[in-house]
Backbone as CSV, one residue per row, in Angstrom:
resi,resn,N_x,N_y,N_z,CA_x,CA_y,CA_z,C_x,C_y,C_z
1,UNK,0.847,-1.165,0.000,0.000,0.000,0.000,0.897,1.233,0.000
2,UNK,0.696,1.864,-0.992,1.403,3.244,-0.739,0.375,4.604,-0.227
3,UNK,1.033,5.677,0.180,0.594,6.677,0.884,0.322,7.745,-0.294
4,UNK,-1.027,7.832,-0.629,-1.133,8.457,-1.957,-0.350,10.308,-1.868
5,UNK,-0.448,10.892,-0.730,-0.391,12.213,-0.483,1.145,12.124,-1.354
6,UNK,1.897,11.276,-0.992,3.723,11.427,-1.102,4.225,10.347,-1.865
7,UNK,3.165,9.281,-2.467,3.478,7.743,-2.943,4.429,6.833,-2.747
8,UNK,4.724,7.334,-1.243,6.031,6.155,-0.474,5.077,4.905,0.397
9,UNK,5.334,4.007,0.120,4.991,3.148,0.770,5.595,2.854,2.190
10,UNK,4.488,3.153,3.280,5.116,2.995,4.681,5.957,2.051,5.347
11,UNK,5.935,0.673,4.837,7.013,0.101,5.488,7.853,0.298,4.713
12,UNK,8.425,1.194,4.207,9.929,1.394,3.346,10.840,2.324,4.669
13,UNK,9.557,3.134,5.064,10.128,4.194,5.590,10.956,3.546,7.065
14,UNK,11.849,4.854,7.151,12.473,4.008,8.418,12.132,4.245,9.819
15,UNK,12.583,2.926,10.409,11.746,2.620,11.512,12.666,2.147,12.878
16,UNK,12.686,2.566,14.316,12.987,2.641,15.362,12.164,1.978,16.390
17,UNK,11.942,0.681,16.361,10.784,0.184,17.458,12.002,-0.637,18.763
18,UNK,10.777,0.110,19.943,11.485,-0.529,21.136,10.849,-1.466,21.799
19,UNK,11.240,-2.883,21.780,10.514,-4.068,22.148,10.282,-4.818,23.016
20,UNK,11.169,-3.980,23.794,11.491,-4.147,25.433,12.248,-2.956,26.004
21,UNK,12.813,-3.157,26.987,13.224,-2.527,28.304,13.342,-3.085,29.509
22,UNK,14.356,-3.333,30.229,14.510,-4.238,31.290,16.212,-3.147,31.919
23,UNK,16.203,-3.636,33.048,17.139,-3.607,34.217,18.188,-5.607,34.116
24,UNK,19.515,-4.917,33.525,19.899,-6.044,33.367,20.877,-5.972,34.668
25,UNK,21.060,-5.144,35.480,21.683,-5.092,36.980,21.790,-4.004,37.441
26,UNK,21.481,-3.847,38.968,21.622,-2.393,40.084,21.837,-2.807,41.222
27,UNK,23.207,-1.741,41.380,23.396,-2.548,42.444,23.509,-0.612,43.429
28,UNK,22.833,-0.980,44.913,23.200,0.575,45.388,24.092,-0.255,46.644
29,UNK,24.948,0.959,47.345,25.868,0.791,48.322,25.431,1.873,48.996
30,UNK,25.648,1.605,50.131,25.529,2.933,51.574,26.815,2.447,51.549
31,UNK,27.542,2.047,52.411,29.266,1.576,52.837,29.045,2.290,54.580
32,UNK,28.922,3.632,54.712,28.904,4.321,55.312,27.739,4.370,56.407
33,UNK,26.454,3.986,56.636,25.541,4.066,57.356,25.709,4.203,58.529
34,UNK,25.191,4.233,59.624,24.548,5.626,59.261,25.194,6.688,59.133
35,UNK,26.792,6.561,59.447,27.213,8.049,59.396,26.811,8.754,57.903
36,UNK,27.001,8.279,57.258,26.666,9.218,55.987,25.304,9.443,55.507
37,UNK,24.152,9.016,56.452,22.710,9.881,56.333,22.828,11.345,57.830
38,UNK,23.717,11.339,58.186,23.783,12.680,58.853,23.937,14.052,58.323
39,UNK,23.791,14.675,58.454,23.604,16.177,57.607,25.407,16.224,57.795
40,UNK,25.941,16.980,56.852,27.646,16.800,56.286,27.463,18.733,55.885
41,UNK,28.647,19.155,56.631,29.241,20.013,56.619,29.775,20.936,55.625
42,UNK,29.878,19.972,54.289,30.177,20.615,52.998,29.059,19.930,52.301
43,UNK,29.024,19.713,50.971,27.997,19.458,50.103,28.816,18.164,49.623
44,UNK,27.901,17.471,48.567,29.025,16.278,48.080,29.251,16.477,47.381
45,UNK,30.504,15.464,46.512,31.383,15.893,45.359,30.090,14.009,44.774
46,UNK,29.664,14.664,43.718,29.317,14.134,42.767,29.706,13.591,41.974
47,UNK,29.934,12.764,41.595,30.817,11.938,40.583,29.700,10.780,39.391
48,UNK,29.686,10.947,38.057,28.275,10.468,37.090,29.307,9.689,36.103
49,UNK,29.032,8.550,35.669,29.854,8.016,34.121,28.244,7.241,33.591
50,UNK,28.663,7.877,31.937,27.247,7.290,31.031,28.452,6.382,30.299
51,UNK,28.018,5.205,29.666,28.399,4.437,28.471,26.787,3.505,28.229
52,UNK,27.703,3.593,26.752,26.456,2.954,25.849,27.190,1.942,25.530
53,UNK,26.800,0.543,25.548,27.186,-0.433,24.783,25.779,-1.275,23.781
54,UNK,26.532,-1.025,22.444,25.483,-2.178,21.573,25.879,-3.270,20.924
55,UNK,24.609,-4.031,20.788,25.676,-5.535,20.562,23.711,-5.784,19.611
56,UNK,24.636,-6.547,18.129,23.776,-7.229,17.628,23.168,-8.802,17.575
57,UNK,21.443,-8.821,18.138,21.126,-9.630,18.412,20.482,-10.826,17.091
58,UNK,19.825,-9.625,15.957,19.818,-10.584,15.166,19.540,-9.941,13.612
59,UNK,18.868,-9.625,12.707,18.642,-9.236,11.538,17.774,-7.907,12.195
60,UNK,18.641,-7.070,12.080,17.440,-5.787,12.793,17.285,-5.707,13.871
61,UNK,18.087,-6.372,14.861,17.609,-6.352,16.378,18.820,-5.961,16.670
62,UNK,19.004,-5.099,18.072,20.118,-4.632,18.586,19.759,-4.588,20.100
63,UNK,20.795,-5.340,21.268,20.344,-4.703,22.828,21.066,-4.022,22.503
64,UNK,20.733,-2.622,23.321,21.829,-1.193,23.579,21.678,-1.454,25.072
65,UNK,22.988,-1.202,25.884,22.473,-1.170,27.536,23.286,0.195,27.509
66,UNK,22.207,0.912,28.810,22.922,1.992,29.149,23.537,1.654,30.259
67,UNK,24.884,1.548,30.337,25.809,1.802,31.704,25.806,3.042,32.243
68,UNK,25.275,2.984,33.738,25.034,4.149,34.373,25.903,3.942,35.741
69,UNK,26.909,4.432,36.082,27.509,4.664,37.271,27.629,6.390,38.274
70,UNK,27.011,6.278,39.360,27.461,7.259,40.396,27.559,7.123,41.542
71,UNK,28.345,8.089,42.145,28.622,8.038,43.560,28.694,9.649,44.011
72,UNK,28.507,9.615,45.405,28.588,10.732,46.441,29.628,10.423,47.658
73,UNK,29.926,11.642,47.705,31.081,11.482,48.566,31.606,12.867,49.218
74,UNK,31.893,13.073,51.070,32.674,14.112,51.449,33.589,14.122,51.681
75,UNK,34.735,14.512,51.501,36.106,14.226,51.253,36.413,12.936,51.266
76,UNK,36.830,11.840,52.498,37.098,10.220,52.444,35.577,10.081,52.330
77,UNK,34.676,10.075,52.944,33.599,9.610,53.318,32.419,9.761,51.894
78,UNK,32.498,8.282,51.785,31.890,7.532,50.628,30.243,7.643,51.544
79,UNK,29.836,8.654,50.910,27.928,8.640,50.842,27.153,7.916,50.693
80,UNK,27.439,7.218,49.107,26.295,6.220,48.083,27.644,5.818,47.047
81,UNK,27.316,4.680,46.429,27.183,4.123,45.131,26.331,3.724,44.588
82,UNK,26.120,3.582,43.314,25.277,3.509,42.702,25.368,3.333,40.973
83,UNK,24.836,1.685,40.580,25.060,1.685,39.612,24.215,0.761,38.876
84,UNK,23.974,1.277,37.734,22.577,0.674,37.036,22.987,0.318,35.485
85,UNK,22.934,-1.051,34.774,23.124,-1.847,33.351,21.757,-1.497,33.044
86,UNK,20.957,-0.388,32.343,20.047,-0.526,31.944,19.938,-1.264,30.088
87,UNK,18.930,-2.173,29.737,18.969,-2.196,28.323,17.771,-2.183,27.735
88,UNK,17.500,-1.784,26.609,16.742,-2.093,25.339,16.823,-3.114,24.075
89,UNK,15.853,-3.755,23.805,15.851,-4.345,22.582,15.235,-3.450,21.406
90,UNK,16.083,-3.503,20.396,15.434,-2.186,19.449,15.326,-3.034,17.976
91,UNK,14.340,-2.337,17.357,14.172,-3.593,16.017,14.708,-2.088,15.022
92,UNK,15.369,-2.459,14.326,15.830,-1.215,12.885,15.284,-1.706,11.762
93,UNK,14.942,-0.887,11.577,14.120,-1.311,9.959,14.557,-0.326,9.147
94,UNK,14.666,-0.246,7.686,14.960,0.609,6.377,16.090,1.702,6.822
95,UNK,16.968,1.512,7.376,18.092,2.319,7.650,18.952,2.285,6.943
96,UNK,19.429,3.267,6.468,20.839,2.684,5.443,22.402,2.483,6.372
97,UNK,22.889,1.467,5.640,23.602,1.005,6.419,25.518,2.022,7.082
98,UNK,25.468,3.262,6.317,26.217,4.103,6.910,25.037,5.139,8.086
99,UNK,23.961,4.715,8.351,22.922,5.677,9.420,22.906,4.849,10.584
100,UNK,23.372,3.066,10.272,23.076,2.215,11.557,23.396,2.877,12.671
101,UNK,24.380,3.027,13.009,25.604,3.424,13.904,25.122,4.595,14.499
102,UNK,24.890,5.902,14.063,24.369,6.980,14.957,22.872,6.510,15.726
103,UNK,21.952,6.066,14.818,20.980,5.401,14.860,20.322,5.000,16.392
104,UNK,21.693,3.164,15.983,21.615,2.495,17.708,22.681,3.134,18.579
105,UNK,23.689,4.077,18.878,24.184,4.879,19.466,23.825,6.515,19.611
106,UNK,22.448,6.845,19.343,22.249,7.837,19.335,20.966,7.925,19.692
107,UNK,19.954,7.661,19.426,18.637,7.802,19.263,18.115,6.161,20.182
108,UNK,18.871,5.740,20.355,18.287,3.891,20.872,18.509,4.469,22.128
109,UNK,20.005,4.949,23.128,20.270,5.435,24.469,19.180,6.517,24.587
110,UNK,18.698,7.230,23.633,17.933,8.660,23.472,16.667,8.360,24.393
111,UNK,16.092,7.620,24.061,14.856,6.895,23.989,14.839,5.973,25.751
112,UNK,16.227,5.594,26.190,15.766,4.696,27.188,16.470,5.314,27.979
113,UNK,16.770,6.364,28.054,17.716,7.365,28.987,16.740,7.758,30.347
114,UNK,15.462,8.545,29.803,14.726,9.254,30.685,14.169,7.755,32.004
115,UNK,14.123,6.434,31.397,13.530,5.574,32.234,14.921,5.355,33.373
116,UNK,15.970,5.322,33.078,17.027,4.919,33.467,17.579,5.947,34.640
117,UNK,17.315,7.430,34.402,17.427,8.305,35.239,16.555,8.252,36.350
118,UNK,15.207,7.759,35.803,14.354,7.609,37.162,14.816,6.626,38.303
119,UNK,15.074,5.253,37.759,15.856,4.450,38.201,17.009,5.007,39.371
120,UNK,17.778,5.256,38.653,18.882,6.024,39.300,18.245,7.126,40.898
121,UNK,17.322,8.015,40.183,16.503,9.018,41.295,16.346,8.017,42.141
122,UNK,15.336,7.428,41.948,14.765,6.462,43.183,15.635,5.293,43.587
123,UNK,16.226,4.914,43.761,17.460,4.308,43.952,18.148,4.903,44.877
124,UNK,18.395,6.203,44.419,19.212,7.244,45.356,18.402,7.651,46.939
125,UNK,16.811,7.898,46.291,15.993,8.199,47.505,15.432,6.969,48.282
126,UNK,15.715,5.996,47.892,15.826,4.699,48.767,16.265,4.524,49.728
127,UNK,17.785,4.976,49.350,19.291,4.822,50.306,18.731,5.208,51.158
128,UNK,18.234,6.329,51.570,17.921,7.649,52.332,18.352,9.040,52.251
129,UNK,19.093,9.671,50.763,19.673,10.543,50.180,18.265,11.402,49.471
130,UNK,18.615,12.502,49.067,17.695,12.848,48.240,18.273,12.478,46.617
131,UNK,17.196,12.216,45.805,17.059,11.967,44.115,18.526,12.603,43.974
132,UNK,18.888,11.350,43.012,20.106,11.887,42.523,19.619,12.043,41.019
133,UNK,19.402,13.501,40.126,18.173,13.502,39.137,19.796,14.150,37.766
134,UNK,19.585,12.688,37.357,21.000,13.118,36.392,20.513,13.947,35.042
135,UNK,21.266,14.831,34.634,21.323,15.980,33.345,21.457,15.152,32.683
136,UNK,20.328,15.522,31.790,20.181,15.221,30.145,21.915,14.577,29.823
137,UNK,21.610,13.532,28.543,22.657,13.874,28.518,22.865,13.805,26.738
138,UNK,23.945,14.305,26.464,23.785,14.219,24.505,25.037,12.824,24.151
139,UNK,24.052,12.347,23.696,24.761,11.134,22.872,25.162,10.825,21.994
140,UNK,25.314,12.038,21.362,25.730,12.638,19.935,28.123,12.149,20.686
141,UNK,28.040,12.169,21.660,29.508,12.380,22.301,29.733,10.678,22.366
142,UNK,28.315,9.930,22.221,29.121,8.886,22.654,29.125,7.654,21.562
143,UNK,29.350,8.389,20.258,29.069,7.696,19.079,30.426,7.152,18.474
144,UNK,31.820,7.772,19.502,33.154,7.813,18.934,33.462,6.656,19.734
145,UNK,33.138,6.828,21.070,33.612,5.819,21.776,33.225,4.305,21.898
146,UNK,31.901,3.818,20.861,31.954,2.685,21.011,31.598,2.206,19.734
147,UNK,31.557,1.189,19.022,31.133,0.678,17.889,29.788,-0.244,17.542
148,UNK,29.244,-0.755,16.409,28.275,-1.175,16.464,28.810,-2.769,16.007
C-alpha cells in the first residue's frame, strides 16, 4: 500500500521500534551508614559516568544497555554508590547502512535514557539521600567511543 499524499509506501520508511526494556543489573551501596545519612558540613562531590554499549542480536535487532555509574562522597567519606546496566531491545528497519551506527548509538540510548534516570533518582531516595536527578545527557559524544 502506498501513501497516496507522497506515494512512499510505509514500510519502506524508516523505523525505530522498542521491544522491550529491562534492568539487566543495580546494584546501590551505603558503605557508610549511618554516618553518611547525617547532615555533612560541605555538600558532596558528585561523581556520574554514562556508556552505551550495543551488541547485535539478530537481523534488525540490537540490545543497547545503558551503563550508568554514580557516587557521592565528602572528602574520604563515601555517601552512596550507585550503579545501574540498563537495556533495550530495538528492532531497525529501512536504515541505510552508513545511518546504523548513529541510529543504535544515538537515538536507541535517546529513547531509554529518561527511564534509566528515574531508576537512578529512586534508587538514590531509597538509600535515604535525596534523588540523585541526572542531566540530560547528549549522545551525539558517545558515538566515537563505542562501535556497532
Amino acid at each position: 500500500m502506498t501513501d497516496a499524499a507522497n506515494g512512499t509506501n510505509p514500510e519502506s520508511l524508516p523505523q525505530l521500534n522498542v521491544l522491550a526494556q529491562y534492568i539487566k543489573d543495580l546494584s546501590f551501596e551505603n558503605p557508610n551508614a549511618p554516618r553518611s545519612l547525617t547532615p555533612q558540613e560541605q555538600p558532596p562531590q558528585i561523581n556520574v559516568q554514562v556508556n552505551v554499549n550495543p551488541r547485535q542480536i539478530g537481523e534488525g535487532e540490537f540490545e543497547v544497555e545503558l551503563l550508568l555509574e554514580g557516587s557521592a562522597q565528602v572528602g574520604d567519606l563515601v555517601l552512596f554508590k550507585v550503579e545501574l546496566n540498563y537495556a533495550g531491545l530495538l528492532r531497525v528497519r529501512n536504515v541505510p547502512e552508513q545511518e546504523l551506527a548513529p541510529v543504535i548509538m544515538i537515538e536507541g540510548p535517546r529513547l531509554l535514557f529518561p527511564f534509566a534516570r528515574q531508576i537512578i533518582a529512586e534508587a538514590v531516595r531509597n538509600g535515604g539521600f535525596p534523588p540523585l536527578l541526572l542531566d540530560p545527557v547528549d549522545f551525539v559524544e558517545q558515538i566515537g567511543r563505542a562501535h556497532v
